[in-house]
FIBA-398470 format. One record per residue (C-alpha): x, y, z; residue number from 1; residue in one letter. Coordinates in pm, whole numbers, plus 32768, in hexadecimal, padded with zeros to 4 digits. Last residue first. Layout:
<sites>
SITE     px     py     pz     i   aa
SITE      X      Y      Z   NUM    A
...
</sites>
This chain:
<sites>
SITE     px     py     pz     i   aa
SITE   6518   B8EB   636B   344    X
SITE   663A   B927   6353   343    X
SITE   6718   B96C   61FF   342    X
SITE   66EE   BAE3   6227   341    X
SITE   66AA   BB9B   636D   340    X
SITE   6560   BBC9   63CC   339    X
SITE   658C   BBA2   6529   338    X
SITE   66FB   BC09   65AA   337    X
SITE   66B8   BD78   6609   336    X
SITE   67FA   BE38   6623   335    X
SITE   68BB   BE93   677A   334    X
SITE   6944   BD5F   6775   333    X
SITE   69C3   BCED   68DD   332    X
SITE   6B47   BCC2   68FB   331    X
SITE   6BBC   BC1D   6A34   330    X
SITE   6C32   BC67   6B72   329    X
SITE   6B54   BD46   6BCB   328    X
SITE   6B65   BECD   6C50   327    X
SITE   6A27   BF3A   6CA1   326    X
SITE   6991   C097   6BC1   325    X
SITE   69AA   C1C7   6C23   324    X
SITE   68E6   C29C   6CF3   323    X
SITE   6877   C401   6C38   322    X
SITE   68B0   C4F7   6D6B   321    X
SITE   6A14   C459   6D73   320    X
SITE   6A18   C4A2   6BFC   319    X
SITE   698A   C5E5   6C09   318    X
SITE   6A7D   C636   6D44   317    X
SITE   6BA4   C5B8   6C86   316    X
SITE   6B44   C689   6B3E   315    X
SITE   6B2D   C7C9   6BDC   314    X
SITE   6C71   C7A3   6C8E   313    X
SITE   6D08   C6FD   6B5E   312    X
SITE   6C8D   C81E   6A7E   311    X
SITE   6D28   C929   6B77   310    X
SITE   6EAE   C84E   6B7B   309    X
SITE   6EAB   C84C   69F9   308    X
SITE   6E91   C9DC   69CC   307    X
SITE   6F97   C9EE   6AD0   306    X
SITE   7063   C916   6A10   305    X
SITE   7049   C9BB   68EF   304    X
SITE   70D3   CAFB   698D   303    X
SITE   71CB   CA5E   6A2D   302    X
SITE   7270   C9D4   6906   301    X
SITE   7387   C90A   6971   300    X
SITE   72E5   C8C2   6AA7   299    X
SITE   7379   C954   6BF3   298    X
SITE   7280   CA76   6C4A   297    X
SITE   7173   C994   6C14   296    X
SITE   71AC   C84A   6CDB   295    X
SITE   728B   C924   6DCD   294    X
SITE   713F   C9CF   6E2C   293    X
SITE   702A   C91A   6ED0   292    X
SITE   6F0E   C906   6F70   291    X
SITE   6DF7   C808   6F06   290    X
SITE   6C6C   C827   6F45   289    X
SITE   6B38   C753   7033   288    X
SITE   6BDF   C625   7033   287    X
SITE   6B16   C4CF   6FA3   286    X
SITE   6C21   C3D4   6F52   285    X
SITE   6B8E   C465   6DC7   284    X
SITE   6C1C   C5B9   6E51   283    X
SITE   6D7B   C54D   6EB2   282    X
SITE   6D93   C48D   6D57   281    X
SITE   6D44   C599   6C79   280    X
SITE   6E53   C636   6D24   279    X
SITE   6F5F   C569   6CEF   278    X
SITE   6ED0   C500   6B99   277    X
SITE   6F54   C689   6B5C   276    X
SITE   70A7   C684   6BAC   275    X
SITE   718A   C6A8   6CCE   274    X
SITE   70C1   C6A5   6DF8   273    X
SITE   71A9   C66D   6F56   272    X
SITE   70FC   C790   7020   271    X
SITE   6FA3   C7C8   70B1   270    X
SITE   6E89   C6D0   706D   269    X
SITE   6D40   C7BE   7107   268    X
SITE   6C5B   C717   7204   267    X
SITE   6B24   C7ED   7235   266    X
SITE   69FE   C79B   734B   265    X
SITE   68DC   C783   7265   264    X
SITE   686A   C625   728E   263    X
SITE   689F   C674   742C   262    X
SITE   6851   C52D   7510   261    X
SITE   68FF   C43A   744F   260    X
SITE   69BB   C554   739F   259    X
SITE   6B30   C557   7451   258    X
SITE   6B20   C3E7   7489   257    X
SITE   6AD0   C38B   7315   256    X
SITE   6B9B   C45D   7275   255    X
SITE   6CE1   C44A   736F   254    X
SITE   6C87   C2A3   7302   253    X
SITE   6C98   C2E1   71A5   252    X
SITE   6DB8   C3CF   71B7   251    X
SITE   6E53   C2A8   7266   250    X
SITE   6E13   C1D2   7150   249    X
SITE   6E66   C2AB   7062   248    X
SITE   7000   C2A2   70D4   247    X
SITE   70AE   C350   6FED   246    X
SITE   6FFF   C464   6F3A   245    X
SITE   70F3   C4E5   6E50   244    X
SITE   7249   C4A4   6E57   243    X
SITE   72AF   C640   6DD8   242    X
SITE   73B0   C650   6EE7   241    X
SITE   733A   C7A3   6F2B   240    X
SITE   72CF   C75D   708B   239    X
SITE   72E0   C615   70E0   238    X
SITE   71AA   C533   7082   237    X
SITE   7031   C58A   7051   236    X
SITE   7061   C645   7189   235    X
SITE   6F31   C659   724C   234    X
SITE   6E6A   C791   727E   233    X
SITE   6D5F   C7BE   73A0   232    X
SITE   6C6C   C8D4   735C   231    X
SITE   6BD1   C9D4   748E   230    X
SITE   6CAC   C959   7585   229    X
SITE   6C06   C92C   76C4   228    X
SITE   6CCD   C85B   77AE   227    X
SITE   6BDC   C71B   7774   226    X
SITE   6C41   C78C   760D   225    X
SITE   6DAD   C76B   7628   224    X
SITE   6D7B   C610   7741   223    X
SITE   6CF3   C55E   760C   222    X
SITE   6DE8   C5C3   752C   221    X
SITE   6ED6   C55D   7612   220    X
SITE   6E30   C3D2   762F   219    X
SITE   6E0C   C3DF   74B9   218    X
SITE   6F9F   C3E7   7460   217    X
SITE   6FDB   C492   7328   216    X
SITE   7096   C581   7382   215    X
SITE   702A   C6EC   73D6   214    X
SITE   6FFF   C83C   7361   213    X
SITE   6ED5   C90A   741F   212    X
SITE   6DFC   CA17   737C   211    X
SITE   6D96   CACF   74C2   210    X
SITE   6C66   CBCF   74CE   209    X
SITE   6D14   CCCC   75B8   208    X
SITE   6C70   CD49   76F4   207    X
SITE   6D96   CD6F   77E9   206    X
SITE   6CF3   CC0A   78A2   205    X
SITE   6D11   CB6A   7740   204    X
SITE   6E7A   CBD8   7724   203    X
SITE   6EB0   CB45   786F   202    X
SITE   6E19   C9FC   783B   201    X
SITE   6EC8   C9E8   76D9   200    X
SITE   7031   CA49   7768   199    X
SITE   7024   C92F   784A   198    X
SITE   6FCA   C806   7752   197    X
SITE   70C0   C89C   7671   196    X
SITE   71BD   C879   778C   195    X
SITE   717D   C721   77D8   194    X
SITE   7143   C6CB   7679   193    X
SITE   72AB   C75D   75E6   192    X
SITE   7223   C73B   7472   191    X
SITE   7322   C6A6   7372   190    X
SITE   7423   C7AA   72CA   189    X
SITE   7504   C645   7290   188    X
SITE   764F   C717   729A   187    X
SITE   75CE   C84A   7322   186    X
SITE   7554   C7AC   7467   185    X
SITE   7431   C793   756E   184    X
SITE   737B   C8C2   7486   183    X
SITE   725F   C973   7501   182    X
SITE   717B   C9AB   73FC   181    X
SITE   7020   CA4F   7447   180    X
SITE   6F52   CAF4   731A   179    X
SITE   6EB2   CC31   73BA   178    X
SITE   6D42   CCDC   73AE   177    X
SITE   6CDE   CE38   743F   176    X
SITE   6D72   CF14   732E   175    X
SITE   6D29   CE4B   7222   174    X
SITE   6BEE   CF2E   71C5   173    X
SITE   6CE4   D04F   712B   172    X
SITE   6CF7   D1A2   71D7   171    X
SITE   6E3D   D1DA   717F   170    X
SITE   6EB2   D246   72D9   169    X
SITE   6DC2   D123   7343   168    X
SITE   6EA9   D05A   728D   167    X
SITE   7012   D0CA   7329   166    X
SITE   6F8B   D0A9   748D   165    X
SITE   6F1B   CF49   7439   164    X
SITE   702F   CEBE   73D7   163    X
SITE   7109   CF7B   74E5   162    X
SITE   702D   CEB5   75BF   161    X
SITE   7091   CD7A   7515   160    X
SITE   71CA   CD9B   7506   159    X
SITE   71F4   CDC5   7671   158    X
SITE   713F   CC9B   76B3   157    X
SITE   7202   CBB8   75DD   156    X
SITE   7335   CC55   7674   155    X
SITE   72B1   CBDA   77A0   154    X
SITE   7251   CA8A   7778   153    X
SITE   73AD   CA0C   76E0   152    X
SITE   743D   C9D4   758B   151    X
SITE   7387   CAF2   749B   150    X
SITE   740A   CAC1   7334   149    X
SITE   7285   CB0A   72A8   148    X
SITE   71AA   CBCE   7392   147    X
SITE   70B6   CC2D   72A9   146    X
SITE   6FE1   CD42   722B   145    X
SITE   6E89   CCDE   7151   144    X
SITE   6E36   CE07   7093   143    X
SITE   6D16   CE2C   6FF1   142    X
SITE   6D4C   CE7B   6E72   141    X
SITE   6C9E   CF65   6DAC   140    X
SITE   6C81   D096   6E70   139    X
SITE   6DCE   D052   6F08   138    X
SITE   6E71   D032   6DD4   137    X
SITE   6FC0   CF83   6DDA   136    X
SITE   70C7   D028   6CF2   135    X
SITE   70E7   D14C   6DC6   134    X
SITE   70B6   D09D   6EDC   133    X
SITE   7220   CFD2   6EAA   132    X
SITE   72F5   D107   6EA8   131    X
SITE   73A0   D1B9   6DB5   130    X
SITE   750F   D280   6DDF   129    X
SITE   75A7   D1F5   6C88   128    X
SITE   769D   D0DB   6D5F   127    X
SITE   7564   D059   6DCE   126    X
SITE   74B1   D125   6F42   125    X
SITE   742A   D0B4   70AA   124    X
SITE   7537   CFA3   7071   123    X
SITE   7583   CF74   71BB   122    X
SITE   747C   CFAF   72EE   121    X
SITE   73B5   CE71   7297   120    X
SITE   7224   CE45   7298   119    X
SITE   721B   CCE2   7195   118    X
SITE   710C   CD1E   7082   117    X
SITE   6FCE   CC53   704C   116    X
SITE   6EE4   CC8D   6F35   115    X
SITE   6D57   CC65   6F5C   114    X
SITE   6C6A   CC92   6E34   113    X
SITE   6D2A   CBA7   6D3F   112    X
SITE   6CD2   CB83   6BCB   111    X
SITE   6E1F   CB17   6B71   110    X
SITE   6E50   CBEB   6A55   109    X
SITE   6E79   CD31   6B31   108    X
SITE   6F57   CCA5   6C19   107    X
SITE   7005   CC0F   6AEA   106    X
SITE   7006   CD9E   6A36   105    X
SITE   7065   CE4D   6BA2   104    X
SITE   719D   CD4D   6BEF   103    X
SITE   7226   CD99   6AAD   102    X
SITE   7243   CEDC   6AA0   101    X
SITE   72FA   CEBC   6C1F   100    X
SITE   73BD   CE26   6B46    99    X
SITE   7475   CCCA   6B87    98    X
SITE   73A6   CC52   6C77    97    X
SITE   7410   CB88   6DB8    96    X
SITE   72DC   CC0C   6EB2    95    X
SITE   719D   CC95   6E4A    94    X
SITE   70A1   CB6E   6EC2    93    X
SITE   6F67   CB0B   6E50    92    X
SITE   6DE9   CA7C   6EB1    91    X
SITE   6D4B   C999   6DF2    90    X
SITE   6BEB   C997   6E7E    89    X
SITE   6B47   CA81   6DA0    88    X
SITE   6A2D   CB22   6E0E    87    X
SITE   6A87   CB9B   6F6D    86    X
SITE   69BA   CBED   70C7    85    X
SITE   6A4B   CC45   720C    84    X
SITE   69C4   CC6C   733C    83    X
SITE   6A4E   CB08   7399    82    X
SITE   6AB5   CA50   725F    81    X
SITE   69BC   CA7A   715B    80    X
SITE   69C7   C9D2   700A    79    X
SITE   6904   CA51   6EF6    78    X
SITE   6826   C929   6E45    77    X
SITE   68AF   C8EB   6CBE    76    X
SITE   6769   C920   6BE9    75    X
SITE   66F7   C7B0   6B46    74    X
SITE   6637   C7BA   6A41    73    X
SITE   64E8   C73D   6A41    72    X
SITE   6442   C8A9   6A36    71    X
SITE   6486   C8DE   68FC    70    X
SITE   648C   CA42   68CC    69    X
SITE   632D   CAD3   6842    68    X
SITE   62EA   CAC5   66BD    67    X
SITE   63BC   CB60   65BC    66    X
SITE   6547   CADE   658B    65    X
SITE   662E   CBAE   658F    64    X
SITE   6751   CC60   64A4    63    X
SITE   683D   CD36   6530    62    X
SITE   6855   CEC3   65B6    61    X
SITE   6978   CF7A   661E    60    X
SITE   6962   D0D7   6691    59    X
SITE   6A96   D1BC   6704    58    X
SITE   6A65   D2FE   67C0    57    X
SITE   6BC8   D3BA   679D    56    X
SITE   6C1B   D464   68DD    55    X
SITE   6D7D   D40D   68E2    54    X
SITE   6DC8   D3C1   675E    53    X
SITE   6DBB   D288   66AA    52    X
SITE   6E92   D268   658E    51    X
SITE   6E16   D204   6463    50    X
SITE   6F53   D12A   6376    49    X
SITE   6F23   CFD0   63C6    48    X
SITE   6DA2   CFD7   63C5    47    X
SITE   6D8C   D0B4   6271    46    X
SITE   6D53   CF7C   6172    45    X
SITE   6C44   CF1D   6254    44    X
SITE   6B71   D032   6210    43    X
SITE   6B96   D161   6366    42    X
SITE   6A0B   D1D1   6346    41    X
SITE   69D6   D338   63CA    40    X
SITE   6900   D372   64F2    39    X
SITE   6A53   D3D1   65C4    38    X
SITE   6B27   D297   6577    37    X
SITE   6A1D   D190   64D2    36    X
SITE   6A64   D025   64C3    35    X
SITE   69C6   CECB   63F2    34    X
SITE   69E5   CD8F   64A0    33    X
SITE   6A35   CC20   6432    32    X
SITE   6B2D   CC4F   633D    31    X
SITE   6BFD   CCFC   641B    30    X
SITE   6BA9   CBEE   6511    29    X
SITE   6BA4   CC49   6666    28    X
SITE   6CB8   CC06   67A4    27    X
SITE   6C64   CD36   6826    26    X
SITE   6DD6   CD82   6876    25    X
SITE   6DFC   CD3F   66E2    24    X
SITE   6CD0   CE26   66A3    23    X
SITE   6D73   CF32   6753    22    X
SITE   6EC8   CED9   66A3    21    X
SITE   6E14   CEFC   653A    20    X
SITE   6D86   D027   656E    19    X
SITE   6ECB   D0C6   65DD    18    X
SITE   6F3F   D118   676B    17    X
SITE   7075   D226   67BF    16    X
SITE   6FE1   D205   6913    15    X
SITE   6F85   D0C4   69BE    14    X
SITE   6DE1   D0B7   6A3B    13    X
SITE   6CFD   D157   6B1A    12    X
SITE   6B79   D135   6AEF    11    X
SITE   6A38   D217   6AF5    10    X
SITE   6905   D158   6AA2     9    X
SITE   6844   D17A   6925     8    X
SITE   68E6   D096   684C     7    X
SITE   6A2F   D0EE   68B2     6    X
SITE   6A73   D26E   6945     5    X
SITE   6BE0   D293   6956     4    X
SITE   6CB9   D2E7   6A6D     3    X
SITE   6E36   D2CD   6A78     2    X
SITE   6F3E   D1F5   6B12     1    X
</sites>
């Protein structure tokens, strides 16, 4: 990563970076914006070929209207889950890959503040001596650490508090926060409850702000929060089986349980999403944000897909926010019938 100056604030972005790439990451128009590298105006026949230097102070400009904003429109509401506050409410893994490349560009492209990454002693390094952080910026991202592959209480604990360790050393904000996964078994990877339910309460006790991985079943996700965990998240289906969500009905009920007496209290779908409607339909149920990973990582074009899965985030929630219309049995004309021709 390097440092650039864009429109004004100090950013990092990939190295070896053209014109045309930036605006790409942007997800902008060429035709739509007009750039200068250094006070001097790149024209659009030069994207492809400018290189952008570390240091460089970039400016792009567009078209606007004149007037104040509309104020009308809706502006997505941040999402906080304990002492934490997000924007975007997809949030991202970095597992299964390809590149390490890769991984960066559709973290990047899916609009996610929070990324979670599994605290393991192998594979500190690739085969070409990098590590993970260096393609994960910790003054970009915060870092969500998890306990992923985990099958009993204390391993969960221990990897937890390594979790932690590691983060503060970085100094980024996820320090004090955890997603909790204890396993019962690596065939189904399905939540042990008993000993998730035990690792929360002592987890909360040690101070974390618990992210806990569960079924579906409303009666544990009740007894999660009554323990203290700062977001409850049910499993859309298995993990990585790409099903989807399942079972809405129970979501619907975890929903309504979970913020009968708490609107706010967050309830993320976590695991099972394998395309976009997936997650457009997890936030019109009403959930607070999706996590997931597989669903991106394992497209045939990650990158698109990760572009897909932060629309139907922001889409979901506009359209759950939006109430749709009842479902009938038959068709009702949605154009006028007076006036037509040949009545009277």
């Amino acid at each position: 990563m390097v440092e650039i100056t864009l429109n004004g604030q100090k950013r990092d972005v990939p190295d070896a970076l053209t014109v045309a790439r930036l605006l790409g990451l942007l997800e902008l128009k060429p035709e739509h914006v007009a750039v200068e590298r250094n006070r001097d105006l790149v024209t659009r026949s030069r994207h492809e070929e400018t290189e952008i230097d570390p240091g460089d102070e970039i400016e792009i400009v567009t078209l606007v209207g004149g007037g104040a904003p509309d104020e009308g429109s809706p502006a997505p509401a941040p999402l906080t889950i304990g002492s934490h506050t997000v924007r975007s409410r997809l949030f991202v893994g970095t597992g299964k890959y390809t590149t390490l490349e890769l991984m960066r560009e559709c973290l990047e492209a899916s609009g996610a503040d929070v990324v979670t990454v599994a605290v393991r002693r192998e594979r500190l390094f690739d085969r070409e001596g990098r590590n993970l952080l260096d393609f994960v910026d910790p003054a970009r991202f915060t870092i969500l650490p998890n306990t992923a592959g985990c099958y009993n209480a204390e391993d969960s604990l221990r990897t937890a508090r390594l979790g932690r360790e590691l983060l503060q050393g970085l100094g980024n904000p996820g320090a004090d926060w955890v997603k909790l996964e204890v396993l019962a078994d690596p065939r189904t990877l399905l939540p042990d409850p008993v000993a998730t339910l035990e690792s929360t309460k002592v987890l909360v006790a040690e101070g974390f702000q618990v992210l806990c991985y569960t079924s579906d079943d409303p009666i544990m996700a009740r007894r999660l929060k009554e323990a203290g965990a700062a977001a409850v998240m049910p499993a859309g289906s298995p993990i990585g089986s790409g099903q989807g969500v399942l079972n809405p009905n129970n979501i619907r009920i975890i929903l309504e349980d979970l913020k009968a007496d708490d609107p706010s209290y967050p309830v993320i779908i976590d695991a099972g999403v394998g395309t976009a409607s997936d997650v457009a339909l997890a936030m019109e149920l009403g959930c607070d944000g999706v996590l997931l990973n597989t669903g991106i990582a394992g497209a045939t074009d990650p990158l698109r897909m990760a572009h897909a899965m932060r629309l139907a985030v922001e889409a979901g929630r506009l359209a759950a926010g939006a109430g749709r219309i009842p479902r009938k049995l038959y068709a009702t004309a949605s154009s006028p019938t007076q006036g037509m021709l040949g009545r009277n």
